[in-house]
MIMIKOL-382692 format. One record per residue (C-alpha): residue number from 1; x, y, z. Coordinates in nm, 4 decimals, decimal comma. Layout:
// MIMIKOL-382692
- pos px py pz
- NUM X Y Z
...
//
This chain:
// MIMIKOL-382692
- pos px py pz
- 1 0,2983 1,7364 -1,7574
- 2 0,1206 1,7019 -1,4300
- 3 0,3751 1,5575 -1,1054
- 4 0,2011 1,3297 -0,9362
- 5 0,3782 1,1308 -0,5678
- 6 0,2709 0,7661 -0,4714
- 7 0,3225 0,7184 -0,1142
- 8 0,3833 0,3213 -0,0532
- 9 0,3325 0,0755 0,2370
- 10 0,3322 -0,3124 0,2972
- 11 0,1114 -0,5833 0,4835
- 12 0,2649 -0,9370 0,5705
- 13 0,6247 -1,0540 0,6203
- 14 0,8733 -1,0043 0,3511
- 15 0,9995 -1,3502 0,4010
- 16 0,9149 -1,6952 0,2827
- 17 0,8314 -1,9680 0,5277
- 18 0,5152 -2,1275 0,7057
- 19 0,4973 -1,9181 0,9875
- 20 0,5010 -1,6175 0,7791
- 21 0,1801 -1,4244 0,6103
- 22 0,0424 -1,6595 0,2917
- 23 0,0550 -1,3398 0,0906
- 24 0,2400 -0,9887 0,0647
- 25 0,1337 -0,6513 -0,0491
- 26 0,2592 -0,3503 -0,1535
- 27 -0,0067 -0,0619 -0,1839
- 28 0,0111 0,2578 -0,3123
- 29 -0,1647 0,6010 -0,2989
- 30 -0,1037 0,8024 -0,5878
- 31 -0,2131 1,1572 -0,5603
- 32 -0,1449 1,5036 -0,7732
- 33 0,1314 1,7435 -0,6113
- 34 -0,1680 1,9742 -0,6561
- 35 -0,3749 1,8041 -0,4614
- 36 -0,1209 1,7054 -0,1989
- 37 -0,1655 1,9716 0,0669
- 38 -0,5240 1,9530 0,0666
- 39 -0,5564 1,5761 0,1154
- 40 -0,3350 1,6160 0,3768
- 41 -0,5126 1,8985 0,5568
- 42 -0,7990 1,7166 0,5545
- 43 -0,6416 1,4120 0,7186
- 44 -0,4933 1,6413 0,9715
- 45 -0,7972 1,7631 1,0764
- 46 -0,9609 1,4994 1,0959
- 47 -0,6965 1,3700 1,3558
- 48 -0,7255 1,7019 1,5174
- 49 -1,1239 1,6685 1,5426
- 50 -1,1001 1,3258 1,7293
- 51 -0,7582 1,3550 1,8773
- 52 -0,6564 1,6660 1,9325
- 53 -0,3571 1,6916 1,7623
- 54 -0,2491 1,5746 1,4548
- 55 0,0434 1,3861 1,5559
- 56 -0,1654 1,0443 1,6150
- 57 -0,0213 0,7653 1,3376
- 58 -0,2811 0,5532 1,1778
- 59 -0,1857 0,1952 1,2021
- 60 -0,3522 -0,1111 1,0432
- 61 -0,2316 -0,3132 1,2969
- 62 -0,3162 -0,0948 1,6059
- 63 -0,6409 -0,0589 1,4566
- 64 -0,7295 -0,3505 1,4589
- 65 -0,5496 -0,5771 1,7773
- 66 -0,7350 -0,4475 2,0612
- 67 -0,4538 -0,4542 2,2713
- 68 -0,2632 -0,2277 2,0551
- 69 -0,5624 -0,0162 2,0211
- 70 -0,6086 0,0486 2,3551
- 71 -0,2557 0,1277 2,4141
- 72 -0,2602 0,3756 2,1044
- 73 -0,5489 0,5533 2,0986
- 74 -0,8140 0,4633 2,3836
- 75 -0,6420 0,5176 2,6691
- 76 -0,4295 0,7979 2,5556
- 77 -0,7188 0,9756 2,4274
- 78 -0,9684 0,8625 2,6555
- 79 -1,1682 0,7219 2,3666
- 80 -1,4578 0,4658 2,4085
- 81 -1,4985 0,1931 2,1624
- 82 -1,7860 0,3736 2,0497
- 83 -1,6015 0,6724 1,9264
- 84 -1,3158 0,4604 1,7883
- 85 -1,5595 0,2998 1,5572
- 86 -1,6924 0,6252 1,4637
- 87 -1,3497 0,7745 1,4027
- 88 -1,2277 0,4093 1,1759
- 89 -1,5693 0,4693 0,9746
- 90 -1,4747 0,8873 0,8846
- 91 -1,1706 0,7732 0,7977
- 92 -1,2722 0,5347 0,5058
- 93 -1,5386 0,8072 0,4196
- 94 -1,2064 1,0382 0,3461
- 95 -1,0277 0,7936 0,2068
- 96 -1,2656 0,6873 -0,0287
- 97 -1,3451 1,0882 -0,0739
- 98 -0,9736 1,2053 -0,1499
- 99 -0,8621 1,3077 -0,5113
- 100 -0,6689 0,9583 -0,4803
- 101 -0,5889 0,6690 -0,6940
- 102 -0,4396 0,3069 -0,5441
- 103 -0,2588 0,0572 -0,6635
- 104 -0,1272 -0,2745 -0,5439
- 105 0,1086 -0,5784 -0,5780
- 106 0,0011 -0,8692 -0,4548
- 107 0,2942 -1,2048 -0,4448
- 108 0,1147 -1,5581 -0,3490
- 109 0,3894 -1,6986 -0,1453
- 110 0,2636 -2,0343 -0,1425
- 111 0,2026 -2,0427 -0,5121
- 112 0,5498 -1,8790 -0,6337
- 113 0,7269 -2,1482 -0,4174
- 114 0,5191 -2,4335 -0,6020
- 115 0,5770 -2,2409 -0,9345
- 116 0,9914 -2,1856 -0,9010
- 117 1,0749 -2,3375 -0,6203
- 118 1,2176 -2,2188 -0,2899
- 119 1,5633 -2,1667 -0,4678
- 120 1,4569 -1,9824 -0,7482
- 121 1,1128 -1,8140 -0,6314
- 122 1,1618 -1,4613 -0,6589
- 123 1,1652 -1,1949 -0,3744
- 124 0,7759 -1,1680 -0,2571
- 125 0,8974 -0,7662 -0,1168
- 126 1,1545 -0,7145 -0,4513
- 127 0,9166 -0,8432 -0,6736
- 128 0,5974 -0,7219 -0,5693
- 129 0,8094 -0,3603 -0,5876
- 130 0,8488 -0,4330 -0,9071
- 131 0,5199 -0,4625 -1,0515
- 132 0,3970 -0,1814 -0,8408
- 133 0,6110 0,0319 -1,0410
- 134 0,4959 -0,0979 -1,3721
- 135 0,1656 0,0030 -1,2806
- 136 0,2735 0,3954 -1,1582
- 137 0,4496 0,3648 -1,5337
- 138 0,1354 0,2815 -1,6588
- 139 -0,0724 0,5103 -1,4903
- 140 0,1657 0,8509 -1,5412
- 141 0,1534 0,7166 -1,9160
- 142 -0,2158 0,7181 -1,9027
- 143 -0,2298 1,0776 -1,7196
- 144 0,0917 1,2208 -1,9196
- 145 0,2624 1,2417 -1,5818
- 146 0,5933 1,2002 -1,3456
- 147 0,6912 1,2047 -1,0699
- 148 0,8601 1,0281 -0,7185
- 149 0,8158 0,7288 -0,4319
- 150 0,7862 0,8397 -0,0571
- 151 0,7673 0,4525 0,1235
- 152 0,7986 0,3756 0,4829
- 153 1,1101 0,3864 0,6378
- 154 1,1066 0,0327 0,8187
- 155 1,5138 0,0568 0,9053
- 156 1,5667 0,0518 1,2518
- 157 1,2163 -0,1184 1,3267
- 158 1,2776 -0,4512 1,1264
- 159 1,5963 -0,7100 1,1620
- 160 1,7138 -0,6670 0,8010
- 161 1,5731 -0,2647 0,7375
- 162 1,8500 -0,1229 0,5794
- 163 1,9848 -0,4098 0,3672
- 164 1,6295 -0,3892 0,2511
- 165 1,6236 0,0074 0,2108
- 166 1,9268 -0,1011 -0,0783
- 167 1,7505 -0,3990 -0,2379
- 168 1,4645 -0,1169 -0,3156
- 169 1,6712 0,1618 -0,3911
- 170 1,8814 -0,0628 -0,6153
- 171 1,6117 -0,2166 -0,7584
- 172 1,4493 0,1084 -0,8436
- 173 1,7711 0,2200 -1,0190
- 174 1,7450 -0,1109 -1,2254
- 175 1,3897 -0,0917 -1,3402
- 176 1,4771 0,2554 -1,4672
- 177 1,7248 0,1714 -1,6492
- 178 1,7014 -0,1982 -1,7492
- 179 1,3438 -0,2075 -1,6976
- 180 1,1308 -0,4775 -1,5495
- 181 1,2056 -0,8377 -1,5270
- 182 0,9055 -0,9785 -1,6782
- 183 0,7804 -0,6902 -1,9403
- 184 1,0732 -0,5152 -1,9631
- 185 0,9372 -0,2078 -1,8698
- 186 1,0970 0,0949 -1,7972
- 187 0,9841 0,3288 -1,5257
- 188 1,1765 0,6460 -1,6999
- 189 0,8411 0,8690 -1,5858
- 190 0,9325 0,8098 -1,2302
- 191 1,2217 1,0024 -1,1332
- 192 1,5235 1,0457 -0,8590
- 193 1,5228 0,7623 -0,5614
- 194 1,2756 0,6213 -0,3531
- 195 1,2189 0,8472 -0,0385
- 196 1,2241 0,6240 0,2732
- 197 0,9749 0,8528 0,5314
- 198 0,8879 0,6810 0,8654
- 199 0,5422 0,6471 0,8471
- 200 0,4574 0,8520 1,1958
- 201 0,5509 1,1485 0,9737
- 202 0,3522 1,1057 0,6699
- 203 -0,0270 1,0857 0,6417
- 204 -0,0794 0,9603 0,3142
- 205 0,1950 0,6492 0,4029
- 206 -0,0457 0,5835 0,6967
- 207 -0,3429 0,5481 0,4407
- 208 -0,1834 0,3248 0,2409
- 209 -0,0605 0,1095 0,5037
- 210 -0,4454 0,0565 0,5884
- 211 -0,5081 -0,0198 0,2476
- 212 -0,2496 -0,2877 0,2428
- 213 -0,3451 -0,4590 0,4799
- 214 -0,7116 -0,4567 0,3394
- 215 -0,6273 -0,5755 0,0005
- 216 -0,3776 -0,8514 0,2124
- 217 -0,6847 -0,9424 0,4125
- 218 -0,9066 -0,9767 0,1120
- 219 -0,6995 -1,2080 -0,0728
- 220 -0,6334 -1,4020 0,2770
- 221 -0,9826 -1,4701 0,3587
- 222 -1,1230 -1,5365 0,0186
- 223 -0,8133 -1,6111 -0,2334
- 224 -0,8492 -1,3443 -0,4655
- 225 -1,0525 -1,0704 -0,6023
- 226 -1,4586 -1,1166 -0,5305
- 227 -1,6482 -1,2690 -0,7218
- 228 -1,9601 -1,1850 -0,5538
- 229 -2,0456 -0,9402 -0,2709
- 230 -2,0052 -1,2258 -0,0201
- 231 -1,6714 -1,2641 -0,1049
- 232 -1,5650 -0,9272 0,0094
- 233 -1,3825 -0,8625 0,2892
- 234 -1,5476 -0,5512 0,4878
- 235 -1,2370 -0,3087 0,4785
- 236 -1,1740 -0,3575 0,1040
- 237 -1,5410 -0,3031 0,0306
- 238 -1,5128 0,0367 0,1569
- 239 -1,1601 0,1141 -0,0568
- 240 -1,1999 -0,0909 -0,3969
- 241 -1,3338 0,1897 -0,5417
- 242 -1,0148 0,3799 -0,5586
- 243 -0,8377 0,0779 -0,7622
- 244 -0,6962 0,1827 -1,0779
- 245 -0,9151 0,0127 -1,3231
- 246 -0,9307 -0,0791 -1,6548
- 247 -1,1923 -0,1367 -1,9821
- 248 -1,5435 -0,2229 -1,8157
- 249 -1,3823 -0,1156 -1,4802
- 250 -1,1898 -0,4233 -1,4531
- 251 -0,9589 -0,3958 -1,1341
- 252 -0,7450 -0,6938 -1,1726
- 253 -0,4302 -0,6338 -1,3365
- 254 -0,4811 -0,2548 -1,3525
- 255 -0,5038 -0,1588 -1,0334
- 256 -0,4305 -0,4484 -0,8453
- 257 -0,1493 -0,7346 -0,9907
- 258 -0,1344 -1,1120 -0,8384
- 259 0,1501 -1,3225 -0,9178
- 260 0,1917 -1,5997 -0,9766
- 261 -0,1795 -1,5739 -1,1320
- 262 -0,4380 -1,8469 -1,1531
//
């Protein structure tokens, strides 16, 4: 039986309300324990090749807001935007290169609330958690695997990180037990607790936080999956190949999961 690790991150707020994120994702990056080392010695060097050290955190969010970036890594490194653009495009080209597979939960805030209600709409963070582990059921099924959860560590960065650190953890005890609310599923391939690792110390939880917030953005600008190449969002382009899919190399609901659907 093979051990394979999914490394998780999110993209939006966990919260409902209008001046939070219309959607929120949990991603994924499930890779082999055999594989593990290498995938991360080839992130590390390619930190090491435009950094100089490996210790450099890659971050959605400083990627992309150029003040952030330019606190992060242009002055620090004495970068131009040049290089920085050549540095974001290598590290798609590994990403999309690594012995990887993603998956991804994606809650429509707007549409559970119209669906349930504000009352009764479930947790867009506990609930997208939930189907993401359905799908890492499904996939060590598929692959005759098990294995663990390494997620980011948000307590002591967020109001409200370590009452959420126990809604996973106790909502990862549940699903293996009772299963999942909706399918009943029971993760019994995926074993111990979630490991909450800050995401500064963890390569592969940095490339799925830049995957979140791709599939978040794709979703955001064009309400859903594409349809047609012009309803692509650039960053997802470059990743969507590393989707779980299903017959016909259908993504939806195999590698990526909306609810409420359509």
């Amino acid at each position: 039986m093979t051990a394979y690790r999914i490394h998780i991150d999110e993209s939006g707020e966990r919260e409902y309300g209008d001046a939070t994120s219309a959607y929120f994702v949990y991603c994924g990056v499930v890779i082999s324990l055999a594989d593990l080392a290498a995938a991360n010695e080839e992130i590390a060097k390619h930190k090491k090749a435009y950094f100089g050290t490996n210790e450099v955190e890659y971050k959605s969010n400083w990627f992309r807001i150029p003040k952030e970036r330019k606190k992060h890594y242009l002055d620090p490194f004495n970068m131009t935007d040049t290089v920085f653009r050549e540095m974001t495009s290598e590290v798609y080209r590994i990403v999309s290169e690594l012995p990887i597979t993603l998956l991804a939960a994606v809650i429509d805030k707007k549409a559970m609330v119209t669906k349930y209600g504000l009352q009764k709409a479930y947790s867009p963070s506990g609930f997208a958690y939930e189907l993401l582990m359905e799908r890492f059921q499904f996939f060590l099924q598929e692959a005759d695997g098990q294995d663990d959860v390494w997620i980011d560590d948000i307590s002591g960065r967020k109001p409200g990180g370590h009452e959420y650190k126990l809604l996973i953890s106790n909502l990862h005890r549940r699903l293996q037990i009772q299963g999942s609310t909706a399918q009943k599923i029971r993760t019994d391939r995926i074993h111990g607790e979630p490991r909450f690792v800050p995401s500064e110390r963890c390569h592969l939880v940095q490339v799925a936080d830049l995957c979140a917030y791709n599939v978040m953005r794709q979703f955001r600008s064009f309400g859903g999956l594409p349809t047609a190449p012009t309803e692509t969002y650039g960053g997802f382009a470059r990743i969507v190949g590393k989707f779980r899919t299903g017959k016909g190399g259908a993504v939806d609901g195999f590698g990526i999961v909306r609810f409420p659907k359509h």
